[in-house]
C-alpha positions, 0 to 999 in steps of 0.5 A, a space after each residue: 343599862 340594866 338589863 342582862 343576857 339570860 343563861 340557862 344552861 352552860 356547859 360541862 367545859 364552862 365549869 372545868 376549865 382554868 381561869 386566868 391566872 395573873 399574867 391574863 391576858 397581856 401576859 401571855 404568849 397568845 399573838 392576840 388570835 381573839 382579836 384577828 375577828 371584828 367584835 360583837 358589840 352590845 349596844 351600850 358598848 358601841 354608845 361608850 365607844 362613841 362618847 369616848 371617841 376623843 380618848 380613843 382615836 388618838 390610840 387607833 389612828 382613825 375615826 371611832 364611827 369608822 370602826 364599825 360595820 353599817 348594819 344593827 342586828 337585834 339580838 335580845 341575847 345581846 345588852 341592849 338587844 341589839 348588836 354591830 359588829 366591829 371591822 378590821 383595822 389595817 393590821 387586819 386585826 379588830 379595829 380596836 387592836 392595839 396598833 402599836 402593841 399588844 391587846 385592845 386599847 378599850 381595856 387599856 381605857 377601861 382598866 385605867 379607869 378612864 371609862 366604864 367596863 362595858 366600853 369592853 364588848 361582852 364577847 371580849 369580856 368573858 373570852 374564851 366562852 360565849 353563849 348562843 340561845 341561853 347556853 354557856 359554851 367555852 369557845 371551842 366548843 361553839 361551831 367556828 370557835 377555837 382556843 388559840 393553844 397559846 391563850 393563858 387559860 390553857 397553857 401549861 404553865 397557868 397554875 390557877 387553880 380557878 375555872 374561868 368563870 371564878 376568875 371572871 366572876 365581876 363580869 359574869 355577875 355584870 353581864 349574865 343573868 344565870 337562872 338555876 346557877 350559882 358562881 
């Protein structure tokens, strides 16, 4: 699937705000606060998910197609213009919560190599920022969102010296088609 979501305009904050730096995500202290919603997943993402449920159900515990709501939402704002959303799991967290530890068992498969990037819901993908009507928004500044204080790209002993969207760059350039925009 080639198709992107359109930007045309993103936020002050967006430009501003630190990346992160190496510890990332898993290395943080964030008790994983992103994770304790359902995700947003893009159509060629739930399709991923589907095609690799044999490596993915033994990570979870529970049937892939059971991890998801019932009702497909279009969305051209989503890749494949159209999205569902993930249900919690019984640690309350996504579905694809990491049961026995830290983080999302997609990007486990996705940074060994054992599936494509975009098994990762874009949502995910670009955390803490996120977009609504073709505007780019760091989390916080999105009606229901918040930036956990523990999350790596505003904790104090973060050094980068890049905003996020530099860190993020491989995913911006996959996901978003920026109009007007340099990264």
């Amino acid at each position: 699937m080639k198709n992107k979501i359109n930007i045309n305009n993103i936020s002050d904050k967006c430009l501003k705000l630190k990346g992160f730096d190496e510890r990332g995500c898993f290395g943080c202290a964030c008790p994983d606060s992103c994770c304790r919603f359902g995700a947003d997943f893009d159509a060629e993402s739930y399709e991923l998910v589907i095609a690799n449920g044999s490596a993915i159900e033994p990570l979870i515990g529970r049937k892939v197609r059971d991890c998801f709501g019932k009702k497909w939402h279009n969305d051209p704002e989503y890749l494949g213009g159209k999205m569902i959303r993930s249900r919690k799991g019984p640690d309350d967290f996504c579905a694809f919560h990491n049961p026995s530890g830290k983080g999302c068992v997609l990007y486990k498969l996705a940074m060994e190599k054992k599936s494509a990037r975009r098994i990762i819901p874009s949502i995910c993908r670009v955390f803490p920022l996120t977009w609504d009507n073709g505007r780019l928004v760091v989390y916080d500044e999105h009606d229901d969102g918040a930036i956990p204080r523990t999350c790596n790209c505003v904790e104090p002993s973060n050094k980068t010296l890049k905003t996020v969207i530099q860190t993020r760059q491989e995913e911006f350039e996959d996901i978003f088609a920026l109009y007007g925009f340099q990264i």
